[in-house]
C-alpha positions in Angstrom: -64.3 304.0 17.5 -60.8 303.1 19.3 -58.7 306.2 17.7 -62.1 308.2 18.9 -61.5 307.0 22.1 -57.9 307.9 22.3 -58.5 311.4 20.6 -61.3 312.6 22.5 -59.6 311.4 26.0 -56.4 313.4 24.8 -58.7 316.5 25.0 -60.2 315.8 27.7 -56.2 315.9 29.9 -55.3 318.7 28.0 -58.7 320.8 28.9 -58.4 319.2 32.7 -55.6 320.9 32.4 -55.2 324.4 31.0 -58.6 324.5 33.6 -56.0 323.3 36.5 -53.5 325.9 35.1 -56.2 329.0 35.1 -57.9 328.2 38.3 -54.2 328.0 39.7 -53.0 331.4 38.4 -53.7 334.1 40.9 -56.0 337.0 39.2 -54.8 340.8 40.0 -57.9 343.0 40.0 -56.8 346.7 40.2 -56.0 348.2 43.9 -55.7 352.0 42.9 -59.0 353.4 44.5 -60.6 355.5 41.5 -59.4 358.6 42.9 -55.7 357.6 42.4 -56.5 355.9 39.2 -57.7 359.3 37.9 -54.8 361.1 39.6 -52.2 358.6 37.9 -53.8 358.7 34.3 -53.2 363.1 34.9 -49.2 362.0 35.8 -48.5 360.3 33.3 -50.7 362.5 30.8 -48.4 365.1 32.5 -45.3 363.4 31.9 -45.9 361.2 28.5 -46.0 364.0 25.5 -46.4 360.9 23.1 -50.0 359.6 22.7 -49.0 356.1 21.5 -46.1 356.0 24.0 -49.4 356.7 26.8 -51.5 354.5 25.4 -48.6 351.2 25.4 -47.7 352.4 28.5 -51.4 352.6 30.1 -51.9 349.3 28.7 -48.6 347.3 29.2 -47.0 348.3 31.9 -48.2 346.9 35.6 -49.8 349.1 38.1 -47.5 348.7 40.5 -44.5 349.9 37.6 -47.0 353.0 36.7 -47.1 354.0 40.2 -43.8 353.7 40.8 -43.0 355.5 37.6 -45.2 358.7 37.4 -46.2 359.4 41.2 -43.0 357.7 43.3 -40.0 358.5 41.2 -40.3 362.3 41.2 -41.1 362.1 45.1 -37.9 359.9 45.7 -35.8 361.9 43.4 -36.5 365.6 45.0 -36.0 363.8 48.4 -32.6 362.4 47.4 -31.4 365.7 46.4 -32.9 367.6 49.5 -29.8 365.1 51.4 -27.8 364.4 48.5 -27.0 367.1 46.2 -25.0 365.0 43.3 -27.8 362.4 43.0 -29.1 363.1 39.4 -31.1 359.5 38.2 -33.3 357.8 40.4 -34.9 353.8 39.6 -37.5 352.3 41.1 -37.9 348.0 40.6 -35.4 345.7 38.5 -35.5 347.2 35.0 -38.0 344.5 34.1 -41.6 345.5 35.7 -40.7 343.6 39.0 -38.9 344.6 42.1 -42.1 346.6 43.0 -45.4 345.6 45.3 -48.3 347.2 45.4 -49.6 346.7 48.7 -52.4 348.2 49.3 -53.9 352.0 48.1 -51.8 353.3 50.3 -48.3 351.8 49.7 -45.6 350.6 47.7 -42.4 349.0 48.0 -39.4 347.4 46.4 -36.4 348.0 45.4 -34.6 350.7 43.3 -31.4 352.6 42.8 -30.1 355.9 42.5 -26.6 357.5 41.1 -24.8 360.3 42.3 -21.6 361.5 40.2 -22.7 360.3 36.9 -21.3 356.9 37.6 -21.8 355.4 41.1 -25.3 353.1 41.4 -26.4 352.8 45.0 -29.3 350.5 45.6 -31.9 350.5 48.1 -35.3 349.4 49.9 -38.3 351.7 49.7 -42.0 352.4 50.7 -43.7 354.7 48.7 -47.1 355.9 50.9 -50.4 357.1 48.7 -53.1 359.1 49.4 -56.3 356.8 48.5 -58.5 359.8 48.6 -56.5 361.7 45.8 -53.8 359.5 45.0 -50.8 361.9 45.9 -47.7 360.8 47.2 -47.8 361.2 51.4 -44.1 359.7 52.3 -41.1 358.4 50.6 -39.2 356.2 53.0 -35.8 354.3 51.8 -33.0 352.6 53.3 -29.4 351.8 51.6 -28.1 349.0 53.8 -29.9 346.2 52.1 -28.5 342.8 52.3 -31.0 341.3 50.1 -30.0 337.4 49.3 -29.4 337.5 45.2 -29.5 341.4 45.1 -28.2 343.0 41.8 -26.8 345.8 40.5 -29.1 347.5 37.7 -27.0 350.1 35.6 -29.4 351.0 33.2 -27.5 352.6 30.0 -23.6 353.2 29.5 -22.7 354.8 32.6 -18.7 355.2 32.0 -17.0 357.9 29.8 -13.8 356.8 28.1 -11.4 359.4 27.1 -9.0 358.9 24.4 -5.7 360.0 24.0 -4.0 361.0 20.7 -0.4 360.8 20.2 
């Protein structure tokens, strides 16, 4: 009866717990109205020629990464070149699904980078404004002169050329 005891009040701590954990961990319900939801899904449709990449995609990557992705990143990158001719790769977030915050339906922000000359990284702040009644980008805003405690440097892929020389 003893070791019955001490078993059963083992699982009882370890299911006060994981209940602790759970209760504790903040639940993200969707924030896309259904009108952007259905305008995103025709993006990335759009953009993803690969049915299984669309479906791992759709189901792996965050909401605030898919916007980013599929509606933002075009927007940023044609705005870039309207003022910065050589600019040929724009990133939004950290490479890793963060960096990014969906606000609301009608915004995102965080932090991204964009390269002009093949080889020079520039990072900045944005805010990306949606349309919640069909989902279209409305404004691209970004600013270069970030100071951000901890900022990095993302440069995604091999970015320099090496030339040899034969003798």
């Amino acid at each position: 009866m003893t070791n019955l005891k001490n078993i059963c009040s083992g699982c009882f701590h370890r299911v006060i717990g994981t209940l602790l954990f759970i209760l504790s961990t903040p639940v993200m319900a969707d924030i896309l109205t259904p009108a952007q939801q259905s305008y995103l899904a025709q993006e990335m449709r759009a953009q993803i020629k690969n049915s299984s990449d669309f479906q791992s995609i759709r189901a792996e990557w965050t909401e605030a990464h898919k916007v980013a992705e599929f509606l933002c990143r075009p927007v940023a990158l044609k705005m870039l070149r309207n003022t910065l001719p050589d600019v040929d790769k724009v990133f939004l977030g950290d490479g890793k699904n963060g960096g990014l915050t969906l606000n609301s339906p009608s915004r995102l922000t965080g932090t991204g980078q964009y390269r002009t000359g093949g080889v020079n990284w520039v990072p900045f702040e944005f805010s990306c404004q949606l349309s919640p009644s069909t989902g279209a980008v409305t404004g691209f805003d970004y600013r270069t002169d970030i100071r951000a405690a901890g900022a990095q440097r993302m440069v995604p892929g091999p970015v320099s050329h090496l030339r040899a020389t034969i003798q």
